[in-house]
Structures are given as C-alpha cells and as structure tokens.
C-alpha positions as CSV (number, residue, x, y, z in Angstrom):
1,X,159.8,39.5,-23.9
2,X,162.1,42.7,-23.3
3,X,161.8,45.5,-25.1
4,X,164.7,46.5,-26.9
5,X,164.5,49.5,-25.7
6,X,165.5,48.1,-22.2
7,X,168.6,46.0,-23.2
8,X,172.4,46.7,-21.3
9,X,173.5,49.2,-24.0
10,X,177.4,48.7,-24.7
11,X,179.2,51.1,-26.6
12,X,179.6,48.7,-29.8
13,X,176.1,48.1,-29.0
14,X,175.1,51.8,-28.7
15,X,176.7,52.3,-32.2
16,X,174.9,49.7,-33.7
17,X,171.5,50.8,-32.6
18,X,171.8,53.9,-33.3
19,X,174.1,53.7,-36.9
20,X,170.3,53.1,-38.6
21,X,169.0,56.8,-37.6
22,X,172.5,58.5,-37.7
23,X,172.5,57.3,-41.8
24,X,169.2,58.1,-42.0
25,X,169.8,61.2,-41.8
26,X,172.9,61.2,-43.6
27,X,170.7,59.9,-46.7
28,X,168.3,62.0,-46.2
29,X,170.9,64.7,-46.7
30,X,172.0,63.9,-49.4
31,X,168.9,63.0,-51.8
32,X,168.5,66.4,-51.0
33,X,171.4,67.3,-52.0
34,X,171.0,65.8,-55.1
35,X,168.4,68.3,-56.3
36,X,170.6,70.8,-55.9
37,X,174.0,68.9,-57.1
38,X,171.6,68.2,-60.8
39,X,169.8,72.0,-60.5
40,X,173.5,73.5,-60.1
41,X,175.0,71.4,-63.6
42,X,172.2,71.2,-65.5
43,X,169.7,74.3,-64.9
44,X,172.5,76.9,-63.8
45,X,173.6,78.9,-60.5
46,X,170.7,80.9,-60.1
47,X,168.5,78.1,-60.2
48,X,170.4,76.6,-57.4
49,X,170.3,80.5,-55.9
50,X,166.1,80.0,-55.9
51,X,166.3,76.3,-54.4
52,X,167.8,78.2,-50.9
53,X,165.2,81.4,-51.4
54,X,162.3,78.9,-51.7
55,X,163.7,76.5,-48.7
56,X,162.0,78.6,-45.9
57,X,158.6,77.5,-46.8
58,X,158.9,73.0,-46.7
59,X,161.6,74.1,-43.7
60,X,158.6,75.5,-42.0
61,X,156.4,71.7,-42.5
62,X,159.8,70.1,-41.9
63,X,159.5,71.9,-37.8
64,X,156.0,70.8,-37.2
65,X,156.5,67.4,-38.6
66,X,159.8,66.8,-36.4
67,X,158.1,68.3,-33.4
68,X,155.6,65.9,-33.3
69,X,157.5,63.2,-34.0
70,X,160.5,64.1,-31.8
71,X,157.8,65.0,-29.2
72,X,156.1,62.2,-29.7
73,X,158.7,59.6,-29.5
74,X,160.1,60.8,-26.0
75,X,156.1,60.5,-24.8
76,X,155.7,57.0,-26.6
77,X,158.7,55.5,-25.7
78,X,158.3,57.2,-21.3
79,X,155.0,54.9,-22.2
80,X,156.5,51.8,-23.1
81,X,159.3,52.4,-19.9
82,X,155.8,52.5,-17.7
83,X,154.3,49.6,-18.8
84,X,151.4,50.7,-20.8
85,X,151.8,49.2,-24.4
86,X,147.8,50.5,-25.3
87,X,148.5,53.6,-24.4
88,X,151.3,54.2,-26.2
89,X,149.6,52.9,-29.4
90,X,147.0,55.3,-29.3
91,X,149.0,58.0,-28.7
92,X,150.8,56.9,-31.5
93,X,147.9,57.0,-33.5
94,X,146.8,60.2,-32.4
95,X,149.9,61.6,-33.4
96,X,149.9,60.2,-36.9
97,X,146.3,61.7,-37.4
98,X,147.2,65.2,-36.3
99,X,150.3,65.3,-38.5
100,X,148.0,64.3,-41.5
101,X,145.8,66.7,-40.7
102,X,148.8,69.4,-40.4
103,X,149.8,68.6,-44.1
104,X,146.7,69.1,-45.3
105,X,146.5,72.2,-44.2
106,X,149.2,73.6,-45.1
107,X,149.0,72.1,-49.0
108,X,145.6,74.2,-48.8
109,X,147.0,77.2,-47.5
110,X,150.3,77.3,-49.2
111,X,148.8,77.0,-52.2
112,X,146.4,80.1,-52.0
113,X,149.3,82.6,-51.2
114,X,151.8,80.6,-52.7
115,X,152.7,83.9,-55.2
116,X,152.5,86.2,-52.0
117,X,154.8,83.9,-50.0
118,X,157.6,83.7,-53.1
119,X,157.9,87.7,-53.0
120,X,158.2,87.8,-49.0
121,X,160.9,85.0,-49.4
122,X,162.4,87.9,-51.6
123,X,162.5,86.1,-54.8
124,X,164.5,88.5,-57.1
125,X,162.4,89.0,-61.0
126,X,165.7,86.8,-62.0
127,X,164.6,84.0,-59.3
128,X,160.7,84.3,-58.8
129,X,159.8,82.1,-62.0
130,X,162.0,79.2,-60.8
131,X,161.1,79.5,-56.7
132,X,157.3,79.0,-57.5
133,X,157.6,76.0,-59.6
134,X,160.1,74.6,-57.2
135,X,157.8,75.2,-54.2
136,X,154.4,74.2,-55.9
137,X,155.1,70.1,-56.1
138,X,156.5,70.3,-52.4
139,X,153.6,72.2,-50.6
140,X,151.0,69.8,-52.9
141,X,152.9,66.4,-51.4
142,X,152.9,67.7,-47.4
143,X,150.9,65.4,-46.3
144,X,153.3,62.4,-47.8
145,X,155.8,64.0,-46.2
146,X,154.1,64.9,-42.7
147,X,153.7,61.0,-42.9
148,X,157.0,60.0,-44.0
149,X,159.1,62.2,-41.2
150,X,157.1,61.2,-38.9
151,X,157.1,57.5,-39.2
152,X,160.8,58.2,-39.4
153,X,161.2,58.9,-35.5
154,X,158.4,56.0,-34.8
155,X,160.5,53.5,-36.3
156,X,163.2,54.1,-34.1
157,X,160.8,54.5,-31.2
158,X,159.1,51.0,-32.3
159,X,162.9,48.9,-31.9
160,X,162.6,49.5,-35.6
161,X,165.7,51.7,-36.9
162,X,166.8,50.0,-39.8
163,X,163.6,49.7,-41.4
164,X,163.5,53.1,-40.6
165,X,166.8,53.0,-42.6
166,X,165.6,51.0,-45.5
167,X,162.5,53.7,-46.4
168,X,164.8,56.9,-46.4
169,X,166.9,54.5,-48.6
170,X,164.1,53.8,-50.7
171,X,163.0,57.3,-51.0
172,X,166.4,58.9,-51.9
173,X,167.0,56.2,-54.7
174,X,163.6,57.3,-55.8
175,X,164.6,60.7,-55.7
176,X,167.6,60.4,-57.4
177,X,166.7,58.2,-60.2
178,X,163.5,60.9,-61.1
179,X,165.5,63.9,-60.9
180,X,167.8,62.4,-63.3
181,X,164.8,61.8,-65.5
182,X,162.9,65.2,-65.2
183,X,166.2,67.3,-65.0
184,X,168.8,65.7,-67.6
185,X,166.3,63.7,-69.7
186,X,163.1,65.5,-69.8
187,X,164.8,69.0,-69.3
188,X,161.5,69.7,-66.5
189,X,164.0,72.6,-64.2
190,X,163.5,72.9,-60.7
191,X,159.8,71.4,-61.5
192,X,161.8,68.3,-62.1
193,X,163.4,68.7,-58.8
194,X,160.5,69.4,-56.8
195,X,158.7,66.0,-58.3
196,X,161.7,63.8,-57.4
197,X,161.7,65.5,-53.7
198,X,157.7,64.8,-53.7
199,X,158.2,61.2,-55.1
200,X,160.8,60.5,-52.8
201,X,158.5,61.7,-49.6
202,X,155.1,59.7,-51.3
203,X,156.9,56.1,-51.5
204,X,158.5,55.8,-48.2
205,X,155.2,57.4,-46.4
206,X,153.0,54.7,-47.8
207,X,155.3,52.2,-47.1
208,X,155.4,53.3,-43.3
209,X,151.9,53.7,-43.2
210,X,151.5,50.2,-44.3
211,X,153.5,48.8,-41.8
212,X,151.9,50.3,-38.8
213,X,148.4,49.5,-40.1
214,X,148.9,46.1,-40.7
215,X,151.8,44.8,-38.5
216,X,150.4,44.1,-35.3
217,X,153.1,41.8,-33.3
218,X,155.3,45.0,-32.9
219,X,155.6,47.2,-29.8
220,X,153.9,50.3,-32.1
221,X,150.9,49.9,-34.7
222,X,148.0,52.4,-35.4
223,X,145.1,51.7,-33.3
224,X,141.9,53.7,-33.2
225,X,143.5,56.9,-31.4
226,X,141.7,58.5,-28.2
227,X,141.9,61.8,-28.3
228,X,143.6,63.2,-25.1
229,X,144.7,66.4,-25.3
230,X,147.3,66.2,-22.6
231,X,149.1,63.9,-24.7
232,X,149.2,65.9,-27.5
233,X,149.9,69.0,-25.7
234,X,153.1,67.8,-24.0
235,X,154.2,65.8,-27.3
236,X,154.0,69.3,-28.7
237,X,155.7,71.4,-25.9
238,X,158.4,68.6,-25.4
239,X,159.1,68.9,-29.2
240,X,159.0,72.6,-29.2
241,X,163.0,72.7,-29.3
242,X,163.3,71.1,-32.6
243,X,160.5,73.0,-33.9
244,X,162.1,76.6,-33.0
245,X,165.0,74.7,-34.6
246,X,163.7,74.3,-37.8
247,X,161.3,77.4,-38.2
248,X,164.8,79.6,-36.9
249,X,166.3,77.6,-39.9
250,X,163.7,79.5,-42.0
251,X,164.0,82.3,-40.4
252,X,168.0,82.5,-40.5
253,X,168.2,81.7,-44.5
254,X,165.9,84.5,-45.2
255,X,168.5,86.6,-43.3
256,X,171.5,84.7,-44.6
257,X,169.9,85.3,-48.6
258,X,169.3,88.7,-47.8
259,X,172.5,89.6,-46.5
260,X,174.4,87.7,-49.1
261,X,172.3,89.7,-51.9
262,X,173.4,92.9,-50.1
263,X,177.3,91.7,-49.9
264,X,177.4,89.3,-52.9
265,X,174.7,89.4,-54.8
266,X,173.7,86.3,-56.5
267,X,176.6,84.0,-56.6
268,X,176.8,85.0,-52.7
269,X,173.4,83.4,-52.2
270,X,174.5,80.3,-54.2
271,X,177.7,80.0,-52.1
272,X,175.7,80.1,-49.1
273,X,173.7,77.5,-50.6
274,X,176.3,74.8,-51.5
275,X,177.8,75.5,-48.0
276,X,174.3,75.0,-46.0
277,X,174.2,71.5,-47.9
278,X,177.1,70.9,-46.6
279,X,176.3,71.7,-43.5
280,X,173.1,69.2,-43.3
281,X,174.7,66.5,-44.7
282,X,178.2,66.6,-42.0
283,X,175.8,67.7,-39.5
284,X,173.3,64.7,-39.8
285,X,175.7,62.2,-38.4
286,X,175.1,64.5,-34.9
287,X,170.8,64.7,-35.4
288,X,171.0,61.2,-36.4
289,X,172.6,59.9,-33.3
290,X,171.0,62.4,-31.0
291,X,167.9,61.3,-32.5
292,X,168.5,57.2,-32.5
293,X,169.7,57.5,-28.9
294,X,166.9,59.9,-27.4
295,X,164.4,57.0,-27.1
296,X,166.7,55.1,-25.0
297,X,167.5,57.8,-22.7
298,X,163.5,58.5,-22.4
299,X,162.8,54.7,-22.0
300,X,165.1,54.5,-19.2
301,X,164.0,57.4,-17.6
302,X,160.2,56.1,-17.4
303,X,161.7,52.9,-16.1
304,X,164.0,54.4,-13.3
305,X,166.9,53.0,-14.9
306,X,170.0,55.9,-13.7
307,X,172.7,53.1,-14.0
308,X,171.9,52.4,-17.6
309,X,171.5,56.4,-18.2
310,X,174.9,57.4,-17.2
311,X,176.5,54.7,-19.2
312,X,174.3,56.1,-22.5
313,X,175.4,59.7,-21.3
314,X,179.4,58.9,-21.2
315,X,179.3,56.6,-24.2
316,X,176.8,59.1,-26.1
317,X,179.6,62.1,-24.6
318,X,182.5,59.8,-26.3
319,X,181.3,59.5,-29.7
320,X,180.2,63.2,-30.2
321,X,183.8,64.1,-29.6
322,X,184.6,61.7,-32.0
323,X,182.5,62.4,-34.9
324,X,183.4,66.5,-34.0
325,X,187.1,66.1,-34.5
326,X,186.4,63.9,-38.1
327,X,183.9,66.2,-39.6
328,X,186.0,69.3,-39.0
329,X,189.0,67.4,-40.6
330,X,186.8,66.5,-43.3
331,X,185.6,70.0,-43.8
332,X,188.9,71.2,-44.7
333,X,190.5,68.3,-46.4
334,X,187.3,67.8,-49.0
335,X,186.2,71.3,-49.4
336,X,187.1,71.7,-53.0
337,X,185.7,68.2,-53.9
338,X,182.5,68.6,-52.1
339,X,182.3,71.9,-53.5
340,X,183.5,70.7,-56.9
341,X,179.9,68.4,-56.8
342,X,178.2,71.9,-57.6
343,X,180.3,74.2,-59.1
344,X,182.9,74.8,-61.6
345,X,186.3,75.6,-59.7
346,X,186.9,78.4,-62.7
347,X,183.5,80.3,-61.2
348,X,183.3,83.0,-59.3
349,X,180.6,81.2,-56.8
350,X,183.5,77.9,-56.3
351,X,185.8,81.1,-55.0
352,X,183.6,82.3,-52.8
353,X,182.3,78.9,-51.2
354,X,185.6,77.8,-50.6
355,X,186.5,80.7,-48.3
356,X,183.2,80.4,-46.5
357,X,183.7,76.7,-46.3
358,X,186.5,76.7,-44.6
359,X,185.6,79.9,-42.2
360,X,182.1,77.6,-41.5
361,X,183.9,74.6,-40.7
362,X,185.0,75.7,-36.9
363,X,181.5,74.9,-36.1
364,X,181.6,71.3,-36.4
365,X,184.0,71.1,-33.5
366,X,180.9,72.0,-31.4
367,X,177.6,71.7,-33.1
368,X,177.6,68.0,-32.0
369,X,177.4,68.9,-28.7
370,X,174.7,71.6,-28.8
371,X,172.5,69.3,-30.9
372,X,172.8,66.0,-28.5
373,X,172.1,68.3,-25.2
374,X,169.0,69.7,-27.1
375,X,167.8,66.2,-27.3
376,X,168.4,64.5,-24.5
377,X,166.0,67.3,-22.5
378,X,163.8,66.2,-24.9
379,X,164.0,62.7,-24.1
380,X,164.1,63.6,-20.6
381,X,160.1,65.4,-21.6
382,X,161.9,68.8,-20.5
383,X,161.0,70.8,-23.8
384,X,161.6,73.9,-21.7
385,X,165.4,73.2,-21.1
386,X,165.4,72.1,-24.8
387,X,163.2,74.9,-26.5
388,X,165.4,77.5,-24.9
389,X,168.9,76.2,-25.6
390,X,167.5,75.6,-29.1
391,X,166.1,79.4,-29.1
392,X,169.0,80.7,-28.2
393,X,171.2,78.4,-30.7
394,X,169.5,78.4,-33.8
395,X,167.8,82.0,-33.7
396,X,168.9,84.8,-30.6
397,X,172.7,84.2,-30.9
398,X,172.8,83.5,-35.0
399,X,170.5,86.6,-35.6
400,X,172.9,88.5,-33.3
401,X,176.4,87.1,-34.9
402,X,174.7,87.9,-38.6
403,X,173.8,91.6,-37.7
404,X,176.9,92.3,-36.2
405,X,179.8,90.4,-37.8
406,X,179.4,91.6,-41.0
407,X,179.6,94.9,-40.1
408,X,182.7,94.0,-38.5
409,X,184.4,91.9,-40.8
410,X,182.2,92.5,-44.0
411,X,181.1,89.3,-46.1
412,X,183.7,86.9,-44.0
413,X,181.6,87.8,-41.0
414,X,178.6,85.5,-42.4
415,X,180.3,82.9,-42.4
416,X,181.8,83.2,-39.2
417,X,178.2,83.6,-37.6
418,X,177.5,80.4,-37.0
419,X,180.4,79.2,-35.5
420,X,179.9,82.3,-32.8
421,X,176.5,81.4,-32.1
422,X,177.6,77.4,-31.9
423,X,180.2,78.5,-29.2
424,X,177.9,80.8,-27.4
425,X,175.6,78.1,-27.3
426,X,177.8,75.6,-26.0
427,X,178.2,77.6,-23.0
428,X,174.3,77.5,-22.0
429,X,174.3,73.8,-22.9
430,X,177.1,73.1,-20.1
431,X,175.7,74.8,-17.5
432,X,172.0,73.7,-18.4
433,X,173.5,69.8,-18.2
434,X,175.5,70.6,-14.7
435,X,172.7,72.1,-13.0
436,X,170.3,69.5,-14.2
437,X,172.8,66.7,-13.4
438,X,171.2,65.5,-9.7
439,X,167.7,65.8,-11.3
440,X,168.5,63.2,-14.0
441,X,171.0,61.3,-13.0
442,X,173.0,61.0,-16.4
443,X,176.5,61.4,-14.1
C-alpha cells in the first residue's frame, strides 16, 4: 500500500492535505485567544497587560516542544521515504519519551523559581499578583502539553492531519467552555484562564497518546524506543530553527513589554498584546501550511522524488502569495472588529492598537514567505540553513528594528519593527533558496 505521503500532489490536492494543519493552527490561535478576549472583558486591561508579561515563560516549553516535533517529523517522515517503517517508529517513540521527560522538568524547575522568574519578566507590583497565578497552572500541566504539541506534528507525519484537526478542536472547545466557567461564572481571574489553557493541553494529549499506543495498523505507533543518539541529535539540530523561533518570541516580548512600558506605559503593553494575538492567529494560516506541507517535501526528498518536489515548491510558492495578499487586506478592513473583541473603542488602549494595527499589518505581505523557506530547510534536514534565517528573522534583525526605530520614530517605530525585520529577512531567504536551488532540486 502507498503511503500517502508519496501520492501525485495536485494543487486542490495539496490544499486539502494540508487545510487540516493550516486550521490547526488557526484554532489553536484562537482558544488562545480566548483567554485573553474573557481576561480583557471580564478581569480588566491590566490583567490582559500580565497575560503578555507572563507569555515568555510557556513560549519557552512551546520552542522545545516544536523543535522536537518539527525535528522529528522531517527525520520520521526521510524514514518512511527510505523504506524503514521500524525505524521510524522507534524514533518516534524516542521522541515522545524525551519530550515527556522535557515537561517534567521544566514543571519541576519552573515551579521552584517561579517568584524569581515573574520579577525578571518585569512584572510591575500592579501585574505581579496576576502573572504568577496565570503562569502557575501552565508550568504544572507541561508535560500534557509537551505531549499534545508534539503529537500535533506526528499526526500529520503519520498521513493523519485531520485527526490531528479534530484534537486541537477538542481542546479549544475545552478551553473555551472552562474559561467561561472559571472567568464569568466562578469569577477564578487569570487562574481561571490558566486552568482552561491547562485543560485544553491535558484532553487532547491523552487522546493522542491513546492513539499511538494502541493503534497499530498505522504508518506511526509507539514502540519500545531504542535509544540512538544520532537520531535525537539531528531531530534536535534540524528543529533548531523553530526553536530560536519560539525562544526569540520570548526574548522579543520581553523587549517589546519593556519598551512599551517606557513609551506607553500600561495600556501600551496591552495594545501590544491584542495586536500579537492578532498576529498568531493571521499568521497561523502560514505555520500551518508550512508545517502540513513540510513532511511531503521531506518524504520526497528521502525517496529521490525531484519531479514531485518542484511541483510542491511552485504550488506551495502560489498559495503563500495568496494567503499574503488576503491577510493584509484583512488586517485593515477588520481592525477595529478584531480589536473591538478586546477592548472598548471609547479606551485609550482601542486608540492605540488601532494605529499599531494597521502600521503591523505590512508584515503579512511577507511573513508567509519567511516562515515557508524556514521550513522547507527543515524538511530538507538542513537545520543550519533554517536556524540561521530563523536567527536572523525572529531575533538579530527584530532586536535591531526595536532599538533603533523607536528612537527614530518614537512609539510608531515598535510597531514598524517587525515589518523591517520581515523584509530584511526576506532578502536572506531568497538568496538562501537560489543558491540552494541545484542541491535540492525544488526548481
């Protein structure tokens, strides 16, 4: 039987594969969205203000977990390509067991310097109280969510995306339906928040778990894992890209909270806030994607396929500029309503996230781009290629664009850092994809 993995992708084909992962993502956005969207209406602003000072520290389990399962995908799936199904289910397995391992771990750790790690974040007195009981729930459920983010790239991996679908479906329902009852019903604050985030991680992860340990006709299940250290070590170097992505993410709100304190105080750090939401959930259609479509490219790779490559490449090319074009048009058009979700329009923090909304927005014409090259080195297993345009991306240029534009153009110059670092970034991407091209193949 072929695996799916191996099938003549179409473009309408393409889209359906791949539409699983790409609203993944999207859902995954917005249950988390959703703490902030009942935090905002029904605990206040600076609530929301401690959601984005506390977000460094899950962003932090969010890298590892995606590096090893971003990592770990491209090496499974090269396996399958080369014909060595056992293999590939132990390094599965292997992969699963460290990322356990990971969570627990960090619970353990967190937990002792959890007070410590509030003040670093830079938790104002006005903030501290409601950072540590938001962060307290999240670090105790890790593990959960090591398991659940995981499983989320292994589904895909396994010819599996829309089951992969139906758990992050499962898990923002959850979410939403608990932070309705600890926020509005049983008036718990962010703890309320944190517990619906920690539900919504808990459900889906066992579910996963259950299916890989007890479906066996698939292409992926856990087996007893051999422990090969090669295989973990280049699952964790190839995923190194989306793991400087995500711990530059923590990096870069710490920056962006502390320079909005300095501009705007307060309501700057909520603006910032609603707009880096915003940001995840009309970026997630681009991670999605990148993400759905990476196994195929690394499946094909391991199985010499260059004819079906170069039609992934132009198809994948076609729809990025696709999906670029709508979400800048839907970042002007729907600012005020998406903004509207968090914020009265007669506050002074609606005034300020509109402007940086709209000065944000030129980013989407290009993140798309930056995000799908990043990924398909991955898939390729060139986490050097990856790691650096993702270093450069997410962390050298956005740290650069944040210390000088705003000296330049005061508080509009943080929200034009992003789309400078996008651009500059875009230009590495190019000319890592041209001078990679004979290499690869992909055109």
């Amino acid at each position: 039987m072929q695996n799916k993995l191996g099938q003549d992708f179409t473009l309408p084909r393409l889209l359906r594969f791949t539409a699983p992962s790409a609203l993944m993502l999207m859902f995954m956005a917005l249950y988390q969205m959703v703490d902030g969207i009942f935090v905002s209406n029904f605990v206040g602003e600076n609530a929301l203000s401690a959601l984005n000072i506390a977000y460094p520290i899950p962003s932090v389990l969010i890298a590892v977990s995606v590096m090893l399962s971003t990592g770990g995908s491209a090496l499974v799936a090269r396996t399958m390509g080369e014909k060595k199904p056992q293999q590939a289910k132990q390094d599965f397995s292997l992969i699963v067991v460290t990322g356990v391992i990971i969570g627990i771990l960090f619970a353990v750790v967190g937990l002792c310097f959890l007070p410590s790690l509030v003040r670093a974040l830079g938790a104002t007195d006005l903030l501290y109280e409601d950072c540590y009981n938001y962060l307290f729930p999240l670090i105790v459920s890790a593990p959960a969510a090591m398991l659940q983010m995981q499983f989320q790239g292994f589904l895909v991996t396994a010819g599996k995306p829309h089951l992969g679908l139906a758990l992050t479906v499962i898990g923002g329902v959850i979410n939403l339906l608990l932070d309705y009852l600890f926020i509005v019903e049983l008036k718990m604050g962010v703890t309320g928040a944190a517990l619906g985030t920690a539900a919504g991680y808990i459900v889906p992860a066992m579910i996963g778990l259950c299916y890989f340990a007890f479906v066996r006709k698939g292409s992926l299940c856990l087996v007893r894992p051999k422990f090969r250290p090669a295989a973990l070590g280049e699952a964790c170097f190839n995923g190194s890209s989306e793991m400087v992505t995500n711990l530059a993410v923590a990096i870069t709100t710490l920056m962006f909270n502390k320079i909005m304190l300095a501009y705007q105080g307060e309501n700057g750090v909520a603006a910032i806030t609603i707009v880096l939401y915003a940001q995840f959930l009309l970026t997630a259609i681009f991670i999605g994607f990148s993400s759905g479509v990476a196994p195929l490219f690394s499946y094909n790779h391991g199985n010499k396929n260059y004819v079906q490559i170069q039609k992934l490449f132009r198809s994948s090319l076609w729809l990025i500029g696709t999906f670029s074009v709508l979400m800048f048009a839907v970042a002007f058009l729907f600012a005020v309503p998406i903004i509207s979700v968090f914020t009265r329009p007669d506050s002074a923090v609606f005034a300020l996230t509109v402007r940086g909304f709209h000065l944000f927005a030129f980013s989407y014409l290009i993140t798309g781009f930056n995000i799908f090259a990043s990924s398909l080195f991955t898939a390729f297993s060139n986490g050097k290629a990856s790691a650096f345009l993702s270093f450069l991306r997410t962390f050298l240029f956005l740290i650069a664009s944040l210390l000088l534009l705003p000296r330049l153009l005061g508080a509009d110059g943080i929200w034009l850092s992003v789309p400078l670092a996008e651009l500059l970034s875009l230009v590495v991407a190019v000319w890592l994809v041209i001078a990679n091209r004979d290499y690869y193949q992909y055109y």
